[in-house]
C-alpha positions in Angstrom: -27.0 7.9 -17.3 -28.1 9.5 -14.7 -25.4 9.7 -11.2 -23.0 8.4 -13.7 -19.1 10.3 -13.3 -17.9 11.6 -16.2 -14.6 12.5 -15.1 -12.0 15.6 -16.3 -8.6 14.5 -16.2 -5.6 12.9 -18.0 -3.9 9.8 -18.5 -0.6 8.9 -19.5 1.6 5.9 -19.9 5.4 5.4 -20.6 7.7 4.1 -23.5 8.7 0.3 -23.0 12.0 1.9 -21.7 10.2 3.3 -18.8 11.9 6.9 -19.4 10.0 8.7 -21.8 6.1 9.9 -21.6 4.8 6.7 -23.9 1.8 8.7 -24.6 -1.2 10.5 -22.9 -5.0 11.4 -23.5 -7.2 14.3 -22.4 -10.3 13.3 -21.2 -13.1 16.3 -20.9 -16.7 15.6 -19.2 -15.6 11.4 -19.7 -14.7 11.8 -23.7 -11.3 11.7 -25.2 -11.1 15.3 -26.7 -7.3 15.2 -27.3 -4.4 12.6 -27.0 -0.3 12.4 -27.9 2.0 9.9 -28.4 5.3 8.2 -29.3 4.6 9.6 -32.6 1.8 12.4 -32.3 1.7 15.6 -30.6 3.3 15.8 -27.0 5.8 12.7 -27.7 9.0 12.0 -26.7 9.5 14.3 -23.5 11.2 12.7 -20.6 9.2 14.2 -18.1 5.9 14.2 -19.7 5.6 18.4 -19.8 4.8 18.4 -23.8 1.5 17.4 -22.9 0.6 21.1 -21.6 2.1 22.6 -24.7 0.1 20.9 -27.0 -3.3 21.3 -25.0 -2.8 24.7 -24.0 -2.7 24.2 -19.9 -0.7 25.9 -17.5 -1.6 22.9 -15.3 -3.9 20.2 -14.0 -7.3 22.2 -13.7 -8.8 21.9 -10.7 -10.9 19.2 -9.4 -9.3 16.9 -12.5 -7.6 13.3 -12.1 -5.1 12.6 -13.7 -3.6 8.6 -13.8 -0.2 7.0 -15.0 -0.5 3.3 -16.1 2.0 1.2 -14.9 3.2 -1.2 -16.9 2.6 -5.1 -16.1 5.9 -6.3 -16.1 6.8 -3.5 -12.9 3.9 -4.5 -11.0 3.0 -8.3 -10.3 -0.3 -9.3 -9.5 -2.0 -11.7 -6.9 -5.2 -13.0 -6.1 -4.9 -13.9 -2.1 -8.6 -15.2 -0.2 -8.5 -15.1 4.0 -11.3 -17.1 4.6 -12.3 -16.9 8.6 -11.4 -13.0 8.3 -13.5 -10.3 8.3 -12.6 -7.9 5.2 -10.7 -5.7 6.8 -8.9 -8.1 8.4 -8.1 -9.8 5.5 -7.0 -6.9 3.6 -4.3 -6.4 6.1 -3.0 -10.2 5.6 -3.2 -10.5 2.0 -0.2 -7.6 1.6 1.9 -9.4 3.8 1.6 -12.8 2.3 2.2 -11.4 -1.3 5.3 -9.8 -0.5 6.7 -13.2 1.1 6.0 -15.1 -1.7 7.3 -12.2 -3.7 11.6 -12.1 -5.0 13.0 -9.5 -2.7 13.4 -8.3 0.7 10.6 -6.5 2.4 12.4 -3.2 3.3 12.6 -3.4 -1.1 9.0 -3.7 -1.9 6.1 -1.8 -1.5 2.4 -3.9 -1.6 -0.9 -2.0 -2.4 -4.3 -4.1 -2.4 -8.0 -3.8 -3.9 -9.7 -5.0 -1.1 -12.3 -7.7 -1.4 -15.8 -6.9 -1.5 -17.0 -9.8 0.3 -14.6 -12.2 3.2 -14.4 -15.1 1.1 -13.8 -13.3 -1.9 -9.6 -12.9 -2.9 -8.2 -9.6 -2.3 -6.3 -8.3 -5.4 -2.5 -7.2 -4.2 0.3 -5.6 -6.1 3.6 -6.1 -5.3 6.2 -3.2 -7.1 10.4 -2.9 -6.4 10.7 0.6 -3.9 12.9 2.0 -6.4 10.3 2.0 -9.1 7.9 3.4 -7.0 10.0 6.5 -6.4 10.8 6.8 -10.0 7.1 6.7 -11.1 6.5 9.3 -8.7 9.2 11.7 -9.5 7.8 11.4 -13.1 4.4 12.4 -12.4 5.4 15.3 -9.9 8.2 16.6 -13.0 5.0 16.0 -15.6 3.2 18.3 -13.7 0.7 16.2 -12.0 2.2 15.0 -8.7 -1.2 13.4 -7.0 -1.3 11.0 -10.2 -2.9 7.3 -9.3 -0.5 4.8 -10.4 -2.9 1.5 -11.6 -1.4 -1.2 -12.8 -1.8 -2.1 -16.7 -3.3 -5.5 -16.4 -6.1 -4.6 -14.2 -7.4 -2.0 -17.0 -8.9 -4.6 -18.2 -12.3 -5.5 -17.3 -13.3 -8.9 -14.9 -14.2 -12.1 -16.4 -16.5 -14.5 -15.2 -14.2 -17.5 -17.3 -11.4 -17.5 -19.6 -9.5 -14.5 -20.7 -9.9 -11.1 -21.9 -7.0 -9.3 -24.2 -5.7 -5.3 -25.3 -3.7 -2.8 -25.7 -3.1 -0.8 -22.5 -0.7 2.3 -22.2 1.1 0.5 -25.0 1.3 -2.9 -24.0 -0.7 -6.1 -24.2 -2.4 -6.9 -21.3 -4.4 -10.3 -20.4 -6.9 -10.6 -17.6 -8.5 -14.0 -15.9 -10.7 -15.1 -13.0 -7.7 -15.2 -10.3 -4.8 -13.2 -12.4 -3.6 -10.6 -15.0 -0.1 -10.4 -16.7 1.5 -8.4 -20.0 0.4 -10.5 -23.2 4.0 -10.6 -23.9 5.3 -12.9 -20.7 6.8 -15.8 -21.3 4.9 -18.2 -19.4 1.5 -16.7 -20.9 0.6 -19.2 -23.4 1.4 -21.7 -20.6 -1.5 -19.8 -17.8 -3.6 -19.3 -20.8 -3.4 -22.5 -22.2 -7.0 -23.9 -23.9 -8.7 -21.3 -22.3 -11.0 -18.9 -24.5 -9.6 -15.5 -25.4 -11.9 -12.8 -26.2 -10.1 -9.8 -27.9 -10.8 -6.2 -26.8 -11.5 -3.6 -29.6 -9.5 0.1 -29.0 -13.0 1.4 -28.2 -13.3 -0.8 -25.4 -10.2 -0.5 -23.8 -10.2 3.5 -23.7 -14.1 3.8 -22.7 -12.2 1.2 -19.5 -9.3 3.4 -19.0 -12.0 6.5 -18.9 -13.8 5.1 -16.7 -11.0 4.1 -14.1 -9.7 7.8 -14.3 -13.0 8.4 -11.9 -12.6 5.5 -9.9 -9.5 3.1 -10.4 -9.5 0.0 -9.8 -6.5 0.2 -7.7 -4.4 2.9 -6.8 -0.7 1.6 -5.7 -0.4 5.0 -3.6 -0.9 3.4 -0.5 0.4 3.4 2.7 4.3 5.8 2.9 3.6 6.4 -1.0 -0.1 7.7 -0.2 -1.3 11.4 -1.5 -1.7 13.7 1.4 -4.3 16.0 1.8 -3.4 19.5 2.1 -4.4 21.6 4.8 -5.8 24.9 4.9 -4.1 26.6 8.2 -4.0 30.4 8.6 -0.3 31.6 8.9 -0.9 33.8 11.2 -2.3 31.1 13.6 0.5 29.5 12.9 2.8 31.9 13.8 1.2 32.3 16.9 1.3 29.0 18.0 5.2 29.0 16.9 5.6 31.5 19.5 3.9 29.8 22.0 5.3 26.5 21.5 9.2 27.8 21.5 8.6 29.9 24.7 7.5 26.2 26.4 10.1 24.1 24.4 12.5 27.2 25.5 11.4 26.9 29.4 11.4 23.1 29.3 14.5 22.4 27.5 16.7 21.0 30.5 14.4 18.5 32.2 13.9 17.3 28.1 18.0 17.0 27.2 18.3 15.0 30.8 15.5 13.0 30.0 16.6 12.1 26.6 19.8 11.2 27.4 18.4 8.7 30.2 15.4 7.1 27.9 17.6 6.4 24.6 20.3 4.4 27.1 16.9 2.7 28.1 16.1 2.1 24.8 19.3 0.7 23.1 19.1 -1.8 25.8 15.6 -2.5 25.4 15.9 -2.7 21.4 18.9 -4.9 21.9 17.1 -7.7 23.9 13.8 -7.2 21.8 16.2 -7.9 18.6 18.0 -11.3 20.1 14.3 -12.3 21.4 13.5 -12.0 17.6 16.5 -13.7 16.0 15.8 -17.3 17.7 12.8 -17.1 15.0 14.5 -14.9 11.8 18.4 -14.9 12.3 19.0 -13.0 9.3 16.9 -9.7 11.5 19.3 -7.0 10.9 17.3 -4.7 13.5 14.0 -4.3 15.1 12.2 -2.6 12.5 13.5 -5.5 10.3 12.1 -8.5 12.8 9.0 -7.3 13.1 8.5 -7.0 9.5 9.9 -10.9 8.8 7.9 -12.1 11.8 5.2 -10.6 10.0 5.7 -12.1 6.7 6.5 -15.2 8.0 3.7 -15.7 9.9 0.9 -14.6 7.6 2.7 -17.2 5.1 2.6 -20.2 7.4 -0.6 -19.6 9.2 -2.8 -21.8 6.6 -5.9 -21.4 4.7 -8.0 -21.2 8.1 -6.8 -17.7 8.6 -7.0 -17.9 12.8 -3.1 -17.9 14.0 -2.2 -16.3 10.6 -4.8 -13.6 10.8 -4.4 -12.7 14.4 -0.3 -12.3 14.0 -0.7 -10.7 11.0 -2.9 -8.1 12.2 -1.0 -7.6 15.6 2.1 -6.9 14.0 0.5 -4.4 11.6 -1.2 -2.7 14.7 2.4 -2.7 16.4 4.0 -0.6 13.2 1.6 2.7 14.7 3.1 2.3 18.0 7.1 2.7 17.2 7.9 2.2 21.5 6.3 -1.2 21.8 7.7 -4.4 21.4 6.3 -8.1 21.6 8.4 -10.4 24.6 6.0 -12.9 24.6 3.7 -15.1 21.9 1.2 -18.0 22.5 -2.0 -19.5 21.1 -4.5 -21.2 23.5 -6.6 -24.3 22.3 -9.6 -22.4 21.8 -8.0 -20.4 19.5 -7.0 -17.2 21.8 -3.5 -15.7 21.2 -2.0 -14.6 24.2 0.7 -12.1 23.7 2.9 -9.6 26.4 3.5 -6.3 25.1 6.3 -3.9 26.5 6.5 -0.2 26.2 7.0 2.7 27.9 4.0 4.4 28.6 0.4 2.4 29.5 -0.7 5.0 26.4 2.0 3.2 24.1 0.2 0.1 24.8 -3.1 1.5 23.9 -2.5 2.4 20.3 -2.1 -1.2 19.5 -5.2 -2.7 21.5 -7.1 0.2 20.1 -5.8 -0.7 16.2 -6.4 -4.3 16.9 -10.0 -3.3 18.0 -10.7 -1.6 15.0 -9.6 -4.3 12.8 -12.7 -6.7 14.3 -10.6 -8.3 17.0 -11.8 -8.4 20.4 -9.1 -7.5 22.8 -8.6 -8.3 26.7 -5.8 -7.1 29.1 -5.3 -9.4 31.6 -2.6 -7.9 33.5 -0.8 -4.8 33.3 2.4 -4.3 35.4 5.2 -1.7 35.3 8.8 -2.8 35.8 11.0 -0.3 35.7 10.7 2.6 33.0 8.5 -0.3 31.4 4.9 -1.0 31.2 4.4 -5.0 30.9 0.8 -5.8 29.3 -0.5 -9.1 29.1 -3.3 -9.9 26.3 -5.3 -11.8 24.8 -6.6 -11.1 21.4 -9.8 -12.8 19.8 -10.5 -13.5 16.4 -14.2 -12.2 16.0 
């Protein structure tokens, strides 16, 4: 047992209506010294709080976890392989695919992935509604424990190498395959399931899993806007100073910067405006930039086929385009060796940069073959690699 985490923490699940905490368990040095539920201690409240009450805690010790389980039905789950990617790579595409083949609009669904451990292996991705997202987090920050991992129920359950595996998780029956994992009580379960051997999980074995996971989950949907962020240790007075400082040069620059605004955001209406009907010959249902890019995106990681090169490359470009907010895409091609050519436009040569350097440290290899500036615009012209 030696190295072996034995976590601190809790875990807690909700009631089938989604409102109420379902249940919880506290877990001390990876043992289950204390739990509540729908009809034990701790039961009942909307916001979880009971749970402190009836162990005696103020709060979250620190350096313990603690872990909602989502339930299956919020969260749907897919197995998606890009074969000719690199890991990385791939774990950028497989988010993008999932939500096009999900029901929904992009700007309504939030995709969190497992990455793969190998490039041929699939790359687990869940795909949750926006709006449940917010709710799950607004119920762990009023329970008290607002850096909570949210991990869907399904993948509680351990890997199989063939047929199925089935328990109770958070309350609800899960099932878990080779290439999926869905609530026991779907519909079109018997139906996946069909023939296939079922082996059923004892209570034992599914807590010892949900133990374990507390110390390292097998996914955490906090990813990406809904990501924990590290707090920062920053002496106020240091802060104060540099508050000085800063409003002293903000205060000393702040003509040229009103004149300057003014002129760029003329600049940039026009400039979003052409980007936008450049966009619509391809989605004509873009209701603005932000919203192109993201159906390009989609579109094009769905298309691209099982080879991964077109697919891949687009995919990752316009992922590498969402750090730099200034640069748009007026051109697209592919070569016959496989090189996409694309011309990037934005306004400083620094603008341009943040995408080469994001598509570098995805594993593409990245050329400039012209740069120009036309106007308040810098006009690059590259070609990107797969590696």
């Amino acid at each position: 047992m030696t190295g072996t985490i034995l976590p601190d923490g809790m875990i807690f699940w909700l009631s089938p209506d989604g409102g109420a905490a379902g249940g919880w368990l506290r877990v001390v040095g990876g043992h289950v010294v204390q739990r509540g539920g729908e009809s034990g201690a701790g039961a009942g409240s909307r916001s979880g709080a009971d749970w402190r009450a009836a162990t005696g805690l103020v709060a979250l010790p620190a350096g313990d976890t603690a872990m909602l389980i989502v339930p299956s039905g919020d969260a749907a789950l897919h197995w998606i392989a890009c074969p000719g990617m690199t890991v990385r790579q791939g774990a950028v595409a497989a988010p993008l695919m999932a939500v096009e083949a999900s029901i929904g609009t992009p700007d309504t669904l939030h995709a969190a992935v497992a990455p793969a451990l190998e490039p041929e292996r699939p790359h687990i991705v869940a795909v949750a509604a926006r709006d449940a997202m917010e709710r799950w987090i607004g119920w762990c920050a009023a329970a008290g424990v607002p850096d909570a991992a949210l991990v869907p129920a399904a993948l509680l359950l351990p890997p199989v190498e063939d047929g199925f595996v089935a328990g109770r998780v958070g309350g609800e029956a899960v099932l878990r395959g080779t290439d999926c994992a869905l609530g026991g009580g779907d519909a079109y379960a018997p139906l996946i399931v069909g023939d296939a051997p079922v082996r059923e999980l004892d209570g034992a074995t599914v807590e010892a899993g949900l133990v374990a996971a507390l110390a390292a989950p097998p996914m955490d949907l906090r990813q990406g806007g809904y990501a924990v962020r590290a707090a920062s240790a920053i002496d106020p007075a240091w802060v104060r100073r540099v508050a000085v400082l800063a409003g002293a040069v903000m205060l000393a620059g702040l003509l040229v910067t009103l004149v300057t605004v003014v002129r760029l955001h003329g600049e940039a209406s026009s400039l979003d405006a052409a980007t936008l009907a450049l966009a619509r010959d391809v989605v004509p249902e873009a209701s603005d930039v932000a919203d192109a890019e993201m159906r390009l995106a989609a579109r094009v990681a769905a298309k691209g086929g099982a080879g991964g090169g077109f697919t891949g490359t687009a995919a990752g470009l316009l992922a590498a385009m969402q750090g730099a907010p200034g640069v748009t895409m007026t051109g697209l091609s592919q070569l016959a060796d496989g090189t996409v050519r694309v011309q990037l436009a934005g306004p400083r040569p620094d603008d341009i940069n943040v995408v080469l350097i994001a598509l570098q440290n995805m594993g593409w290899r990245v050329a400039a073959n012209s740069v120009q500036q036309q106007g308040a615009q810098t006009i690059a012209d590259i070609s990107v690699v797969p590696s």
